[in-house]
C-alpha positions as CSV (number, residue, x, y, z in Angstrom):
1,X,-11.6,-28.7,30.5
2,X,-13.9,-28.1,27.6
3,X,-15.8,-25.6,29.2
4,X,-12.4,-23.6,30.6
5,X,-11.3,-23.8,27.0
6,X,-14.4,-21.7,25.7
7,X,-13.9,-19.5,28.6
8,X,-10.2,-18.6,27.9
9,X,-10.4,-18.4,24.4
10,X,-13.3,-16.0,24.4
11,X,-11.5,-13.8,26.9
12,X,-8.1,-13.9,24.9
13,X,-9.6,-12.9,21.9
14,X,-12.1,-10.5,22.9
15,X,-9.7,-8.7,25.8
16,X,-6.1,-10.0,25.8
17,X,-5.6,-9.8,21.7
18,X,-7.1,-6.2,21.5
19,X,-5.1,-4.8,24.3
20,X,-1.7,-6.7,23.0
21,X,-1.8,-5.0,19.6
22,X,-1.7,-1.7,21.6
23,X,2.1,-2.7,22.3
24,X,2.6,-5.2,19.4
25,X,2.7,-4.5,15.8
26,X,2.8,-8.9,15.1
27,X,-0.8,-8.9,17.0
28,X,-1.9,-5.8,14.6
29,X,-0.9,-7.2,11.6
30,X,-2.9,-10.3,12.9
31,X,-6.1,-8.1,13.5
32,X,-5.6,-6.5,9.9
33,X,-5.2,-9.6,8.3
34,X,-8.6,-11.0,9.8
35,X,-10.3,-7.7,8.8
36,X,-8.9,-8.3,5.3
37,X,-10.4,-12.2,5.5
38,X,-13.4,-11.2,7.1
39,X,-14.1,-8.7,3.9
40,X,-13.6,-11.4,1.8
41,X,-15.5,-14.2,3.9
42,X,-18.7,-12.0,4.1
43,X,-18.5,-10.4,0.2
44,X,-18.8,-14.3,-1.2
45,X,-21.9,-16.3,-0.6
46,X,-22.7,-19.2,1.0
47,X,-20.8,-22.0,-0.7
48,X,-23.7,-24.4,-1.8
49,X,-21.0,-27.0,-3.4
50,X,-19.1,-28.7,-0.4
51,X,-14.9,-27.9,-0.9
52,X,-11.9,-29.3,0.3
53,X,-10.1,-27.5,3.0
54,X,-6.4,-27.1,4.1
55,X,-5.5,-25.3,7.3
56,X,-1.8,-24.7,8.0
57,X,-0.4,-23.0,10.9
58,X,1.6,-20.7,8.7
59,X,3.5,-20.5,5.7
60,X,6.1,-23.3,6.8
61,X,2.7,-25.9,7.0
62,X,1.2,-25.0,3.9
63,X,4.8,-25.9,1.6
64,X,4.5,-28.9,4.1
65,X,0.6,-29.6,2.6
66,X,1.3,-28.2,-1.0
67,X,1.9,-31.4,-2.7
68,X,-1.4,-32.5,-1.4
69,X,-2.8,-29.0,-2.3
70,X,-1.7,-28.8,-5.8
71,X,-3.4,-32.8,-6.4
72,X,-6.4,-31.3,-6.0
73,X,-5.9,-28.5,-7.5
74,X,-5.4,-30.4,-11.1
75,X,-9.5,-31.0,-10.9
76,X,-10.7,-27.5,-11.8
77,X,-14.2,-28.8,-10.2
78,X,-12.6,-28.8,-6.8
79,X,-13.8,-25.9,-5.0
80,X,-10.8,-24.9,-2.5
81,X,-10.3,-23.1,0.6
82,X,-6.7,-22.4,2.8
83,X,-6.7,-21.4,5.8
84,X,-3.6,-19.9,8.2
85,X,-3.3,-19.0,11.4
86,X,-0.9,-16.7,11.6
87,X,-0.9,-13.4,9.1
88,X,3.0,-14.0,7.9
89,X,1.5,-17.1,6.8
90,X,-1.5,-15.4,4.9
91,X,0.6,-12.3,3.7
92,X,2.7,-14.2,2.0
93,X,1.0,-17.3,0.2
94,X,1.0,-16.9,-3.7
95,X,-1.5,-19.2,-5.0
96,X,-3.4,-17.9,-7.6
97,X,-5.2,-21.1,-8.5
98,X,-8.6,-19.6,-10.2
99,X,-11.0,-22.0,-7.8
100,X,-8.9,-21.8,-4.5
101,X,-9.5,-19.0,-1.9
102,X,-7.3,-18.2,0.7
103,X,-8.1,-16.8,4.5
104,X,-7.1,-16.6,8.2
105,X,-8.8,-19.1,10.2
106,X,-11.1,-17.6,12.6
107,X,-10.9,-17.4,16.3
108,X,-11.7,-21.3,17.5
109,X,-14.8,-19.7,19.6
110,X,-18.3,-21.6,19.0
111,X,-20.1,-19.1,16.9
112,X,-17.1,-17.9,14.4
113,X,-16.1,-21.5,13.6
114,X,-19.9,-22.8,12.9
115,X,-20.5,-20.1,10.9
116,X,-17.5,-19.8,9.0
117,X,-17.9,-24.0,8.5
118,X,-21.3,-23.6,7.7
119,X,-20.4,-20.7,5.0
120,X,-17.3,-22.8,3.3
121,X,-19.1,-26.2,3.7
122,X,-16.1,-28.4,3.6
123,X,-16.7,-31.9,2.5
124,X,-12.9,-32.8,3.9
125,X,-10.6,-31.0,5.7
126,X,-6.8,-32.0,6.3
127,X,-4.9,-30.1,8.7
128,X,-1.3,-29.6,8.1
129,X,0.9,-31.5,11.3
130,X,-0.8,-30.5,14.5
131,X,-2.7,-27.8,14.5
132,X,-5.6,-28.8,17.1
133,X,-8.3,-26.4,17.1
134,X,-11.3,-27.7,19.1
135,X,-14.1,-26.0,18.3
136,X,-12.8,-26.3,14.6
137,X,-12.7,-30.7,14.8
138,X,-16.1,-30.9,17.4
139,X,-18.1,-28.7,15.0
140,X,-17.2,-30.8,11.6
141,X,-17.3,-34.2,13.6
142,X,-20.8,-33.0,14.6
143,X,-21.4,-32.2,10.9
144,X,-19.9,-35.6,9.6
145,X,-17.4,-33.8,7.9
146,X,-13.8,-35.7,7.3
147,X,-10.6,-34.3,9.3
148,X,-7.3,-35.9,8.4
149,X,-4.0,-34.6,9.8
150,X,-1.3,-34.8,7.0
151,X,2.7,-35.7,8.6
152,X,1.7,-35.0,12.0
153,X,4.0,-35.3,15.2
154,X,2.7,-35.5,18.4
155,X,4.6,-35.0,21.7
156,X,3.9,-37.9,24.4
157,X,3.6,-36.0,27.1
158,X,0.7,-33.8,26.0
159,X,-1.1,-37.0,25.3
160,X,0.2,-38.3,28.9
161,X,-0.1,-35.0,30.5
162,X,-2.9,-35.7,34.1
163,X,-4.0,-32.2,33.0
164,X,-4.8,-31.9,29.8
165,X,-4.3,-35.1,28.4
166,X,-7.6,-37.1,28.1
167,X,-8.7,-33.3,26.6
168,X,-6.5,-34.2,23.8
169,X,-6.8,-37.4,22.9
170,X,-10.9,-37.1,23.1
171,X,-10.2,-34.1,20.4
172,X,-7.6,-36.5,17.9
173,X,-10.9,-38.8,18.6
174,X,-13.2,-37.3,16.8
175,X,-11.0,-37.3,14.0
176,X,-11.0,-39.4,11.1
177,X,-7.9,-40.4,10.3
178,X,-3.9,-39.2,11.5
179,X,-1.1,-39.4,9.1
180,X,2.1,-39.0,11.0
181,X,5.4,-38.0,10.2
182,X,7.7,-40.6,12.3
183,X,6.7,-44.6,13.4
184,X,6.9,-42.8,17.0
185,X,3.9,-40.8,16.5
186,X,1.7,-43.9,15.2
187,X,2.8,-46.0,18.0
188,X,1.9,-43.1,20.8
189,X,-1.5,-42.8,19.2
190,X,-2.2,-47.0,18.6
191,X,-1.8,-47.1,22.5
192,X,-4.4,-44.5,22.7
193,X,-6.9,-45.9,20.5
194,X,-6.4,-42.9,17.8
195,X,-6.5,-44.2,14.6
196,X,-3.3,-43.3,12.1
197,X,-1.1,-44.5,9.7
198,X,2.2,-43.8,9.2
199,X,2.9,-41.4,5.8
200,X,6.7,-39.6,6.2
201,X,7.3,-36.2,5.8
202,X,5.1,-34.6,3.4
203,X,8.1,-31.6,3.2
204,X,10.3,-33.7,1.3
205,X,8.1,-34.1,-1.7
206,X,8.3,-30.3,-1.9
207,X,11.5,-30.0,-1.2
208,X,12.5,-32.0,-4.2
209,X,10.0,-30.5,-6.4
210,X,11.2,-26.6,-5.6
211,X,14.4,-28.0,-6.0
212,X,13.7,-28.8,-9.7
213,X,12.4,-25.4,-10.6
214,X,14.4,-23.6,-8.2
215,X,14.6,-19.3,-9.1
216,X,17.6,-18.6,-10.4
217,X,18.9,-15.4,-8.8
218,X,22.1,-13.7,-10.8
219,X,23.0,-11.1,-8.3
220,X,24.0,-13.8,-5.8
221,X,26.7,-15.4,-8.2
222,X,28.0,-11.5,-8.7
223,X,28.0,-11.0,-5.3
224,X,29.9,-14.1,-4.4
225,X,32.3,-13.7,-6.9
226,X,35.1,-16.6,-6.3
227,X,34.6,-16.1,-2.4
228,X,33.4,-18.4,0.1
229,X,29.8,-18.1,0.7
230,X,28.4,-18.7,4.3
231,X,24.6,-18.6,4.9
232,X,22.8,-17.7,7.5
233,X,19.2,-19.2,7.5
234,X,16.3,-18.2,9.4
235,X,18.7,-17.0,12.5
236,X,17.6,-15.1,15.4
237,X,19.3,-12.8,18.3
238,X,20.9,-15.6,20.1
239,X,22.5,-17.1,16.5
240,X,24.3,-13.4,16.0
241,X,26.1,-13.8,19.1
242,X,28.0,-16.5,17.5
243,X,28.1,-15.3,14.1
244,X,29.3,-11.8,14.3
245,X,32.6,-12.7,15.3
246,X,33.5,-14.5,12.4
247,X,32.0,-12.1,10.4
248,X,33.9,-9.2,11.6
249,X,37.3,-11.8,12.0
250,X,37.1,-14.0,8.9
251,X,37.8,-12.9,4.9
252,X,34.4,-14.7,3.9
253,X,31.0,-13.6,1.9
254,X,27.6,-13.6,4.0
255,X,24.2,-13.8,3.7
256,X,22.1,-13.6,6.7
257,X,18.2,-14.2,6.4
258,X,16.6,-13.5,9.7
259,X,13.8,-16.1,10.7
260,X,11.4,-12.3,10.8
261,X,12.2,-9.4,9.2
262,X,12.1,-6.7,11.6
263,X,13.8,-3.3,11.4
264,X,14.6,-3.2,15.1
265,X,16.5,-6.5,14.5
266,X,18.3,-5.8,11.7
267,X,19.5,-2.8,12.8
268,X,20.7,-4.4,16.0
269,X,22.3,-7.0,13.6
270,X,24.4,-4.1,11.2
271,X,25.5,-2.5,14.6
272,X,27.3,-5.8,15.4
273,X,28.8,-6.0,12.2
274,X,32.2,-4.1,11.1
275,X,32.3,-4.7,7.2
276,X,30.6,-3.7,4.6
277,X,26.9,-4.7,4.7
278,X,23.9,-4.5,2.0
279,X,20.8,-5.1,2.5
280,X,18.3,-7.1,-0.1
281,X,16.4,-3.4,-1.0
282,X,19.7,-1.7,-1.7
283,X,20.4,-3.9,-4.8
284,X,23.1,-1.2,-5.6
285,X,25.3,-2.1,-3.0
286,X,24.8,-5.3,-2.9
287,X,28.2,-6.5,-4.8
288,X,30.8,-4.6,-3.8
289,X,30.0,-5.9,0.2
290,X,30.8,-8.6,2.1
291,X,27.6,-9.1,4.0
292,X,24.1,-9.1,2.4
293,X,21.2,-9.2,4.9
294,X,18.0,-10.4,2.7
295,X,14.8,-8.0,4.3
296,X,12.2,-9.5,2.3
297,X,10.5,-12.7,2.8
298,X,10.5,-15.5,0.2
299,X,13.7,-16.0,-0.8
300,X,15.4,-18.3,1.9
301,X,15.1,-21.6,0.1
302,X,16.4,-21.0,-3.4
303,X,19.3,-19.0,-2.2
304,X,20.5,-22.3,0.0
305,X,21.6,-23.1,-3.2
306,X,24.5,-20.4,-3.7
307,X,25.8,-21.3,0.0
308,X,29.3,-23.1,0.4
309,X,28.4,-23.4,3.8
310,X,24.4,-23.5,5.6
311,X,24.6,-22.8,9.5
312,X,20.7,-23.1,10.6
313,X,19.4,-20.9,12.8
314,X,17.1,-21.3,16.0
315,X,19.5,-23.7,17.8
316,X,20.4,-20.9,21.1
317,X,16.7,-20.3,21.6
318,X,13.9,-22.6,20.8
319,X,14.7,-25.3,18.1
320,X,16.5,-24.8,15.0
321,X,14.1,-24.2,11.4
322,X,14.1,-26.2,8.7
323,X,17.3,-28.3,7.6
324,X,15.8,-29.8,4.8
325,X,15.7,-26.8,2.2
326,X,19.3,-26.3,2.2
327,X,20.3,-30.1,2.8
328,X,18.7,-30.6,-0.6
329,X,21.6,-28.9,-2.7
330,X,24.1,-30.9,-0.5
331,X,25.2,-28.7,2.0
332,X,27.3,-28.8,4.8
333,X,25.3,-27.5,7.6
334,X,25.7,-26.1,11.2
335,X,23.2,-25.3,13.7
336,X,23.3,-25.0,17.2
337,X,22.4,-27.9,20.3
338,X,18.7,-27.8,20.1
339,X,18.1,-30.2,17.2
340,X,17.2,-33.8,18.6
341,X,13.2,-33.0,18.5
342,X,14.0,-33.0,14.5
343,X,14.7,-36.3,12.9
344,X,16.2,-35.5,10.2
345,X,18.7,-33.5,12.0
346,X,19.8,-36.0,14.1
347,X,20.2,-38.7,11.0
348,X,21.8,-36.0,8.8
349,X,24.3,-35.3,12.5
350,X,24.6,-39.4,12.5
351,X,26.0,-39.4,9.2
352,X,28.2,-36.5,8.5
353,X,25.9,-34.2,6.9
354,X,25.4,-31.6,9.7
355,X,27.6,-30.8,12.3
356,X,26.1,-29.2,15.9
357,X,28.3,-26.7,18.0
358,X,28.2,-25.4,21.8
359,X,29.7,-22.1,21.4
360,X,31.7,-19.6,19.0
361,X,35.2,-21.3,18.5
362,X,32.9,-24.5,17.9
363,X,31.0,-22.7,15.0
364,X,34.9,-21.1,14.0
365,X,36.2,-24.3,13.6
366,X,33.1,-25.5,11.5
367,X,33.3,-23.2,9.1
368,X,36.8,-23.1,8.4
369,X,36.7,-26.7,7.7
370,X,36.8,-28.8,4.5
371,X,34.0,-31.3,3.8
372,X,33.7,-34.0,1.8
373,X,31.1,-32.3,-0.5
374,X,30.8,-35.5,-3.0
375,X,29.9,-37.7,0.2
376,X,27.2,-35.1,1.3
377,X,25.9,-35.0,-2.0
378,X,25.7,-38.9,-2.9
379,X,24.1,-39.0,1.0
380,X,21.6,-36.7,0.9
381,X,20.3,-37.6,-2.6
382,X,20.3,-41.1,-0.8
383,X,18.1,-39.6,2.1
384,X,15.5,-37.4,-0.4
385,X,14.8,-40.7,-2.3
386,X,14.2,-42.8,0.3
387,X,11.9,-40.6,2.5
388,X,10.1,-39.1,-0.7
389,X,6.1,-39.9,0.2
390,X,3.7,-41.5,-1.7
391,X,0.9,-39.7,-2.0
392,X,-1.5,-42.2,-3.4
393,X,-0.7,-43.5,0.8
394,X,-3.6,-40.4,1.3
395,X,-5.7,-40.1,-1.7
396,X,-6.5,-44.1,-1.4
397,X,-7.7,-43.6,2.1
398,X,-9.7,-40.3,1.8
């Protein structure tokens, strides 16, 4: 298996990624943000102090990691290095901490990860939830470098799986330690012989944190007005099916944030739409409509706060996104029937706080309702405080 990893990863990158961002302009902007790291990779020397290391998947992982991130941070001798995979991720971190360097990780082949170790010379590296790179974990366990997962959840049947299974585990081997998300994840790995501890939902920390210094952002309250406000979070094609009808059918205000802002898509999205519409850009139209499409990235989880109403988006296609910014401010919120892979969706659907739907008149229904918005408050204060992490649960083990 090892060797048919090294094989198809060598091949993807070197043939299948090229030809791809022929016809894709999310693989280009992946090749021109690893030109951009590269520059800055090879313009800086070898680092002869070791550093401390984050990798997150993309920019969802790294507000998952940041408490973690900034704790470090607060010792100006700490040499630090983050790492993405995805260039939405790297576009759009702002951290401007003076000893911190941020890059795209490179291509898990043999060669680019031993060099690119070898020229940031880690002392620790945590990986944010389950980002399993291979040649990344064999090359530092072979260096007697330190990997820790941080709130990690790990589906059974990889571990389990006849084909790739014993590949995986022999990889979460050869780390040091896991800290997982849910009790679930430390009981799938205990049977394995993987060593982990159970930490909670790094997320949460942030959450509460951002929620503290949340941006205020005037426009919204002009735009608003005395209206009910309905947002859309991180939604996709298959959530606009559902929505557009009640846009175009009830006397509400929207705001629709797509999960990625692409022209193609939001110009699909207007075409569905019969009122008046604004986008984010066109701040000049913005408050005399009745629909305001945010096309700029960044702003999703203070504007939760403005919302009357939060339908979550990714629930027709692949999972719904995050619940947890917008639960924060006490929200109501809807989302569609792919949710129970997310526990605190399904506690937050247990007890009143979100409310799934099948279909259109489902999601009607659900929005013309009244909530108890004191009860969803008082619970999901209850929830934050409860699942907050302690991070001294890390720093005393690493």
């Amino acid at each position: 298996m090892k060797i048919f990893y090294n094989i198809s990863i060598n091949i993807i990158y070197y043939f299948v990624a090229p030809i791809m961002s022929i016809f894709s302009n999310k693989t280009r902007l992946w090749f021109k943000a690893h030109n951009k790291s590269n520059s800055i990779l090879n313009k800086s020397s070898e680092n002869k102090s070791s550093s401390i290391w984050f990798h997150c998947a993309s920019h969802g992982e790294y507000k998952q990691i940041s408490p973690l991130i900034y704790h470090y941070q607060k010792n100006k001798k700490n040499k630090i290095f983050i790492t993405f995979f995805s260039s939405s991720g790297y576009n759009n971190i702002n951290n401007n901490h003076p000893t911190t360097t941020i890059l795209m990780l490179p291509p898990d082949t043999k060669n680019k990860m031993r060099f690119f170790i070898k020229k940031i010379n880690p002392k620790k590296v945590f990986i944010a939830k389950n980002e399993i790179w291979p040649n990344m974990i064999y090359t530092l366990n072979k260096l007697s470098r330190p990997v820790y997962f941080i709130s990690s959840k790990f589906n059974p049947n990889k571990l389990n799986n006849f084909f790739v299974g014993n590949f995986y585990k022999n990889i979460l081997l050869k780390t040091s330690l896991i800290f997982t998300q849910d009790k679930l994840t430390s009981k799938i790995l205990e049977k394995n012989n993987i060593q982990s501890i159970f930490l909670g939902d790094l997320r949460i920390n942030q959450i509460i944190e951002h929620a503290k210094n949340k941006k205020k952002i005037s426009l919204i309250n002009k735009f608003k007005k005395t209206n009910k406000l309905i947002l859309v979070g991180s939604s996709h094609k298959e959530d606009y099916e559902i929505i557009s009808k009640s846009i175009n059918k009830l006397n509400y205000k929207w705001i629709i944030v797509p999960h990625e802002i692409n022209k193609n898509e939001i110009n699909s999205l207007q075409k569905k739409i019969k009122g008046s519409i604004a986008l984010w850009s066109s701040k000049e139209l913005i408050e005399s409509s009745d629909v305001l499409i945010i096309d700029r990235v960044g702003l999703l989880q203070d504007l939760y706060y403005y919302a009357d109403i939060v339908y979550i988006g990714g629930g027709f296609s692949k999972g719904i996104h995050n619940c947890l910014e917008a639960a924060i401010y006490g929200k109501p919120l809807i989302f569609g029937p792919k949710y129970k892979s997310f526990n605190e969706a399904n506690y937050f659907v247990k007890n009143d706080i979100a409310f799934p739907i099948k279909d259109f008149k489902e999601f009607e229904k659900k929005i013309n309702q009244t909530y108890n918005t004191s009860y969803i408050n008082k619970a999901t204060k209850a929830f934050f405080k409860k699942n907050k992490v302690d991070l001294s649960k890390i720093i005393e083990r690493v």
